[in-house]
Structures are given as C-alpha cells and as structure tokens.
NUDO-878834 format. One line per field, with one value per residue (C-alpha): residue number from 0; chain; x, y, z. Coordinates in Angstrom, 2 decimals, decimal comma. Last residue first. Layout:
<rs>
n = NUM;...
chain = A;...
u = X;...
v = Y;...
w = Z;...
</rs>
This chain:
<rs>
n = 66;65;64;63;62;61;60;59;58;57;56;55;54;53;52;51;50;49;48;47;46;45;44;43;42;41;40;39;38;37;36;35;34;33;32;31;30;29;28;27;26;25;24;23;22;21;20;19;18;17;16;15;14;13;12;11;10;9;8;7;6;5;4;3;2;1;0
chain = A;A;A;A;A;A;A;A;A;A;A;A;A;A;A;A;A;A;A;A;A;A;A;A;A;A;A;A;A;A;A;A;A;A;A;A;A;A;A;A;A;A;A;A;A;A;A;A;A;A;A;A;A;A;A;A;A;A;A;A;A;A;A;A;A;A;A
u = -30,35;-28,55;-29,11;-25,26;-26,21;-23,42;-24,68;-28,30;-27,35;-24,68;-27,79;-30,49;-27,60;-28,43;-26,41;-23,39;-21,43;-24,21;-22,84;-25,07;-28,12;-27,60;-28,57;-31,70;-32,92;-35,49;-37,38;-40,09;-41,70;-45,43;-46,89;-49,45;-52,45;-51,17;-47,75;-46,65;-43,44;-42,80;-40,39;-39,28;-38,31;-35,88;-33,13;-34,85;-36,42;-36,22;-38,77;-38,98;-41,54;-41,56;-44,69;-44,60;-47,21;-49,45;-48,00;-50,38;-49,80;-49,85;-47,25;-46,19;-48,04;-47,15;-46,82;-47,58;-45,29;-44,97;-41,56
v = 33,96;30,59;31,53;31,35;28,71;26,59;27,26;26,22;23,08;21,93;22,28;20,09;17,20;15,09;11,99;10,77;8,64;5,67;5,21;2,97;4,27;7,64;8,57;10,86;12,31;13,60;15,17;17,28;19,65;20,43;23,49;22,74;20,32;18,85;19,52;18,26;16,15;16,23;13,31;13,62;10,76;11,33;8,85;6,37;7,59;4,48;4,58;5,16;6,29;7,05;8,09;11,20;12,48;10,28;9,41;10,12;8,05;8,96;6,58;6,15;9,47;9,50;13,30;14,73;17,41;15,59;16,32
w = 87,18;85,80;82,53;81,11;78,81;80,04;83,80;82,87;80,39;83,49;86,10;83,41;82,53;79,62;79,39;77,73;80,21;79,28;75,95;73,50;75,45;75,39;78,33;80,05;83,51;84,12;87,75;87,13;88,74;89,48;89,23;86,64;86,12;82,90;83,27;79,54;78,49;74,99;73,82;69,99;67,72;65,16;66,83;69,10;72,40;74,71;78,23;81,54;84,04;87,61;90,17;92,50;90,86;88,12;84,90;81,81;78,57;74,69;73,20;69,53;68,14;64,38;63,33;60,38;58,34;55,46;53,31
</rs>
C-alpha cells in the first residue's frame, strides 16, 4: 500500500468568510490556523442522511473532556 497523498484542493479562506465542500469516503479534510488564534466554526453531514452530522459539544461531553 502507497503512502502518498493526492492533494484535491489546497485553498486559504479568509476570517469571517464560509466555505463548503463534499468529502467522499477515504478522503481526509485538514483544516489549518495559519496565523493562529482564530476559531472555527464546522459543521458537517452525511450527505445521504442529513440527521447524521458531526456535533463538536456532544463529541466533548461523550468523551468526558469537557474540563
């Protein structure tokens, strides 16, 4: 198994600005502060069932790291 990775999008979204997008199945999103402290707001769904989605508070309190 090669362990390369194909870059499909390489873009840089200023503050306060929105972006969206479709992850497909095996491909990975990495989201990097590139002049630090900011936040980020993100939100994700599967697109085939829009009631699954990821939630950041319910991942905290399930992970019991809410400290």
């Amino acid at each position: 198994m090669s362990n390369t990775r194909t870059i499909i999008l390489d873009e840089i979204v200023p503050a306060k600005e929105a972006w969206g997008g479709t992850i497909r199945r095996g491909q990975r999103l990495r989201i990097i502060d590139c002049k630090g402290r900011q936040a980020v707001d993100f939100l994700c769904y599967n697109m085939h069932d829009k009631e699954e989605r990821y939630s950041a508070p319910n991942t905290v309190k399930d992970a019991g790291t809410n400290t």
